[in-house]
Each structure stands twice: as C-alpha cells, then as structure tokens.
C-alpha positions, 0 to 999 in steps of 0.5 A: 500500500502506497501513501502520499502526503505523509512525513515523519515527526523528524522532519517537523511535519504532522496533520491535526487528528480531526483532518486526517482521520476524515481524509484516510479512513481507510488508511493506516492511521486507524490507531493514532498517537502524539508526535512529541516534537509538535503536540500533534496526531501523526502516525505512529511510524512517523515518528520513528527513525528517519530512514524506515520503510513504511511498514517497518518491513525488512527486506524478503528472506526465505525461512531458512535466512537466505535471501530469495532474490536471483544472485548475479552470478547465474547465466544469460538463460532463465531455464534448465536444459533437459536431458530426453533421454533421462527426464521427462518432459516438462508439464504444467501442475494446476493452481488455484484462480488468483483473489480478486476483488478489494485492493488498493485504490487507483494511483492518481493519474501523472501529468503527461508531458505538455500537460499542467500539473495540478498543484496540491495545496496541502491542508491548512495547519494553521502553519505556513507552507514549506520550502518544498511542497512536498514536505508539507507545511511547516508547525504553528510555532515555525511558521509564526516565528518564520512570518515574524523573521521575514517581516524583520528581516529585511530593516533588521538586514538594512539596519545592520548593513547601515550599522556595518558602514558605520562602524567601519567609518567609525573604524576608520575615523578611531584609526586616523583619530589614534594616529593623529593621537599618537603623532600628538603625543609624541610632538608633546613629549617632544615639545616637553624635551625641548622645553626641558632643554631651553630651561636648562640652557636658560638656566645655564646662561642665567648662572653665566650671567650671573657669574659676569655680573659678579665680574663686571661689577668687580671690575667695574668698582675694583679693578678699573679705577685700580688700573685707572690710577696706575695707568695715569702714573704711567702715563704722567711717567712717561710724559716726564720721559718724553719731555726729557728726550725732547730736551735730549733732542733740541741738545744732539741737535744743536751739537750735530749742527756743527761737524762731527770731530774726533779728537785723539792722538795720531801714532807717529809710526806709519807705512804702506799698510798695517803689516809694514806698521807693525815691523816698524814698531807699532803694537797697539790696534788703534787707528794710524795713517798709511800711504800705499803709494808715494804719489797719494795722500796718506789716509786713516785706517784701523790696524788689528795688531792682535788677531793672528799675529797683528798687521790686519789692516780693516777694510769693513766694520760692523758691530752697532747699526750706527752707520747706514750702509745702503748708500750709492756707488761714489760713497762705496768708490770713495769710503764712508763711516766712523774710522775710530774713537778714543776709548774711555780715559785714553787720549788715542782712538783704540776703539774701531767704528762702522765703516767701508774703507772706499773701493779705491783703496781697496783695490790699491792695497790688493794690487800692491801684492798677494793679499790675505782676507779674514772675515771675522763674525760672531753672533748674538750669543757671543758665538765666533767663527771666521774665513780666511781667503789666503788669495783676495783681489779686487780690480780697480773701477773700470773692472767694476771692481771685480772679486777675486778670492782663493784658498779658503779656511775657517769655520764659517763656511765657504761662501763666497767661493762654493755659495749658500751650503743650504742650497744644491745645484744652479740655485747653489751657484746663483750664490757665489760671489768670486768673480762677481762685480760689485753693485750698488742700489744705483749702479746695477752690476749684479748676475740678475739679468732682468728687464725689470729694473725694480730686481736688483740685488742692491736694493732689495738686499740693503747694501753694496756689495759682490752680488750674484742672483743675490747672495750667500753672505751679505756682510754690508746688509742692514742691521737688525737688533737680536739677530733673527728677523722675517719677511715682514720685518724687511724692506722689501720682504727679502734677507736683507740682514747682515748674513753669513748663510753657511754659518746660521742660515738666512734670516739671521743677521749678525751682531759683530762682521769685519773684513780686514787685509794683509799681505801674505808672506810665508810663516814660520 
C-alpha cells in the first residue's frame, strides 16, 4: 500500500487528528498517537527513525535466512536444459484462480508531458507552507516565528548593513583619530624635551650671567679705577720721559749742527799698510795713517795688531747699526763711516767704528801684492767663527771692481767661493760671489739679468756689495737688533740682514762682521 502526503515527526511535519482521520479512513492511521516534537496526531511510524520503510518491513528472506532474490552470478538463460533421454518432459501442475476483488485504490493519474500539473495545496495547519511542497507545511510555532523573521528581516538586514558602514567609518575615523593621537603625543613629549632643554640652557646662561655680573661689577668698582690710577702714573711717567728726550733732542741737535770731530792722538809710526806698521814698531790696534803709494795722500785706517799675529789692516766694520750702509756707488768708490774713537780715559782712538774703507783703496792695497782676507763674525750669543781667503783681489773701477778670492779656511763656511751650503745645484751657484762685480742700489752690476729694473740685488738686499742672483753672505746688509728677523720685518720682504748663510742660515743677521787685509808672506 502506497501513501502520499505523509512525513515523519523528524522532519517537523504532522496533520491535526480531526483532518486526517476524515481524509484516510481507510488508511493506516486507524490507531493514532502524539508526535512529541509538535503536540500533534501523526502516525505512529512517523515518528520513528528517519530512514524506515513504511511498514517497518525488512527486506524478503526465505525461512531458512537466505535471501530469495536471483544472485548475479547465474547465466544469460532463465531455464534448465533437459536431458530426453533421462527426464521427462516438462508439464504444467494446476493452481488455484488468483483473489480478486478489494485492493488498493487507483494511483492518481501523472501529468503527461505538455500537460499542467495540478498543484496540491496541502491542508491548512494553521502553519505556513514549506520550502518544498512536498514536505508539507511547516508547525504553528515555525511558521509564526518564520512570518515574524521575514517581516524583520529585511530593516533588521538594512539596519545592520547601515550599522556595518558605520562602524567601519567609525573604524576608520578611531584609526586616523589614534594616529593623529599618537603623532600628538609624541610632538608633546617632544615639545616637553625641548622645553626641558631651553630651561636648562636658560638656566645655564642665567648662572653665566650671573657669574659676569659678579665680574663686571668687580671690575667695574675694583679693578678699573685700580688700573685707572696706575695707568695715569704711567702715563704722567712717561710724559716726564718724553719731555726729557725732547730736551735730549733740541741738545744732539744743536751739537750735530756743527761737524762731527774726533779728537785723539795720531801714532807717529806709519807705512804702506798695517803689516809694514807693525815691523816698524807699532803694537797697539788703534787707528794710524798709511800711504800705499808715494804719489797719494796718506789716509786713516784701523790696524788689528792682535788677531793672528797683528798687521790686519780693516777694510769693513760692523758691530752697532750706527752707520747706514745702503748708500750709492761714489760713497762705496770713495769710503764712508766712523774710522775710530778714543776709548774711555785714553787720549788715542783704540776703539774701531762702522765703516767701508772706499773701493779705491781697496783695490790699491790688493794690487800692491798677494793679499790675505779674514772675515771675522760672531753672533748674538757671543758665538765666533771666521774665513780666511789666503788669495783676495779686487780690480780697480773700470773692472767694476771685480772679486777675486782663493784658498779658503775657517769655520764659517765657504761662501763666497762654493755659495749658500743650504742650497744644491744652479740655485747653489746663483750664490757665489768670486768673480762677481760689485753693485750698488744705483749702479746695477749684479748676475740678475732682468728687464725689470725694480730686481736688483742692491736694493732689495740693503747694501753694496759682490752680488750674484743675490747672495750667500751679505756682510754690508742692514742691521737688525737680536739677530733673527722675517719677511715682514724687511724692506722689501727679502734677507736683507747682515748674513753669513753657511754659518746660521738666512734670516739671521749678525751682531759683530769685519773684513780686514794683509799681505801674505810665508810663516814660520
């Protein structure tokens, strides 16, 4: 027996009593019981395990527990082939007619294709119908809660919506708001530090000022008018100081106005030069008169009767500065400077002078004869060295009275034959001195060949004397106090002191040079 519209409790589908039992009369829900899940009639199969068969019917089996239906492994053919000779032949036995009559009822009749089908409309249950139509109607309770959630659903779903764009613009708004938080926090903390830190550079400066206040202040009150009243002492001394020199002045200038005279005895002894003085008896150094030569004038010159056994006549002295050298040819040619002065208690000049004995005369007394030159100097800390030149010659004015000098000894170094010892190669050789010719600011006669007539030896370097391209030793330079000088110190930015390079270099100028003269002779 077949039945429609039926479901089980399990799938929340059930009829009221009154319904059913008026539609299937002649059904099997003769015997009705409560469905639990929904209060309601159902039949009594249908609240069973979901899965059973309509009757609770398992599959046919035959008495003995095997199962009647045709196995699969039998063959294609539905009989058993006989054997004629050993059966019979096959013959039908009789049987009963079948029952007839009662039954079931006829199925309702399928759609055929093209056809409409007739929708069924389920029982009202006071329910809703369900999502498949086959399954029913859904229970009262369902279905009221289903109408509500439908009538709900949609502003319930738009509000939710609406409240999910809210809260993610709320979202968005908390993020830009806890950044803007975050970034304002750390400029506050920032701003925090760096008042921190003007506070304590304020506060630093402030003990500063304090400090300087103090100091001013001090200073202000104590020391000022302290120094105040010792720099007007000061200042009231050297006023006194000044009126005195001036006074010292107005009386040099009143005694300079007449020539300069040096009085003192003359030794009555003479000759030649200073050597052939001293063979006639003269033994003191002091100043004495010689003539070279019958045909000239005798004139005065100083004679060193102690350095090296006496007989020196001096040619060139420097010692003080008191005497400018840097003078034109004709006072070089002619000779210029203080010969000697008389010592302190002594009636004879027995103390020697700056001067340059004059070219001429040089010249004169070097051609008599083989002539020695000794260069004696000492420095600033009372240091002496000396240059001897056992051959010196100077020709006379029409050879621009070239240098000659030979057979060098001493400690000073060779610098008039071999140039600056500091220097090598060709700016060596722009130093030497033997066989230059002399010069003078004015008369230009040095190995500096230039266009420029401002590049003179003379000039730049401070005196006249036997310039190359300049020098290595500059005994006629200027004189400077203390001995080391520099750049700025000079005239023209150059060496321009009284310098011996060999001994102690450039930039130094010495405190004492002298140049004197005597003929050579064997010694025994």
């Amino acid at each position: 027996m077949k039945r429609t519209g039926t479901l089980s409790c399990h799938q929340s589908t059930c009829f009221k009593r009154e319904k059913n039992l008026s539609k299937y009369s002649n059904s099997v829900y003769s015997s009705k019981k409560v469905c639990q899940s929904c209060m309601t009639l159902c039949d009594p199969m249908d609240c069973s395990t979901p899965g059973s068969s309509v009757h609770g019917d398992s599959p046919s089996k035959n008495t003995e527990g095997q199962d009647d239906r045709p196995k699969v492994g039998l063959g294609a053919r539905g009989h058993r082939p006989y054997d004629k000779k050993k059966e019979e032949a096959p013959s039908l036995r009789p049987v009963p007619p079948p029952i007839s009559g009662g039954g079931y009822r006829a199925r309702p009749a399928t759609a055929t294709v093209g056809q409409k089908k007739v929708e069924r409309k389920p029982p009202d249950a006071d329910g809703c119908l369900h999502a498949d139509p086959d399954l029913g109607v859904l229970c009262p309770t369902g279905c009221k809660l289903q109408d509500t959630l439908v009538r709900q659903e949609r502003p319930i779903r738009k509000s939710i919506e609406d409240l999910r764009n809210t809260v993610d613009s709320v979202s968005r708004t908390s993020s830009s708001t806890f950044q803007y938080i975050t970034l304002l926090k750390n400029m506050w903390k920032g701003r925090q530090n760096q008042v921190q830190d003007n506070e304590n550079v304020v506060n630093e400066y402030s003990s500063h000022l304090e400090k300087h206040q103090l100091y001013i202040d001090e200073t202000v009150k104590n020391n000022i008018p302290t120094k105040l009243r010792v720099l007007r002492s000061i200042l009231e001394n050297l006023r006194s100081k000044i009126q005195k020199l001036e006074s010292d002045v107005s009386t040099q200038m009143e005694y300079c106005r007449t020539p300069c005279t040096v009085t003192c005895n003359i030794p009555v002894v003479s000759g030649k030069e200073c050597e052939e003085i001293i063979r006639n008896g003269g033994e003191t150094s002091e100043m004495y008169l010689i003539q070279p030569e019958d045909s000239s004038k005798p004139y005065r010159v100083y004679c060193d009767m102690k350095t090296e056994k006496g007989g020196w006549t001096v040619i060139q002295n420097r010692q003080d500065g008191s005497v400018d050298f840097g003078r034109k040819w004709d006072p070089y040619k002619q000779g210029f400077g203080n010969i000697a002065t008389n010592a302190e208690g002594k009636k004879y000049c027995g103390v020697p002078g700056e001067y340059w004995l004059g070219n001429d005369r040089i010249s004169q007394l070097t051609n008599m004869g083989p002539t020695k030159l000794l260069i004696e100097m000492e420095d600033w800390k009372g240091d002496k060295v000396t240059a001897l030149y056992e051959g010196f010659t100077v020709q006379n004015e029409a050879n621009k009275y070239q240098l000659s000098v030979s057979k060098y000894k001493g400690t000073a170094g060779n610098a008039l034959i071999e140039g600056a010892s500091q220097l090598v190669g060709e700016n060596r050789t722009m130093t030497i001195h033997n066989s230059m010719f002399f010069s003078t600011y004015d008369r230009d006669n040095d190995g500096w060949k230039t266009t420029d007539p401002r590049k003179q030896c003379s000039k730049e370097d401070g005196g006249g004397w036997w310039y190359n391209r300049c020098h290595a030793a500059n005994p006629n330079g200027r004189y400077y106090w203390g001995g080391a000088y520099t750049w700025d110190m000079a005239k023209h930015g150059t060496d321009d002191g009284v310098v011996w390079m060999n001994w102690q270099g450039s930039w130094y100028s010495m405190k004492k040079m002298s140049m004197k003269i005597r003929p050579y002779f064997p010694e025994q």
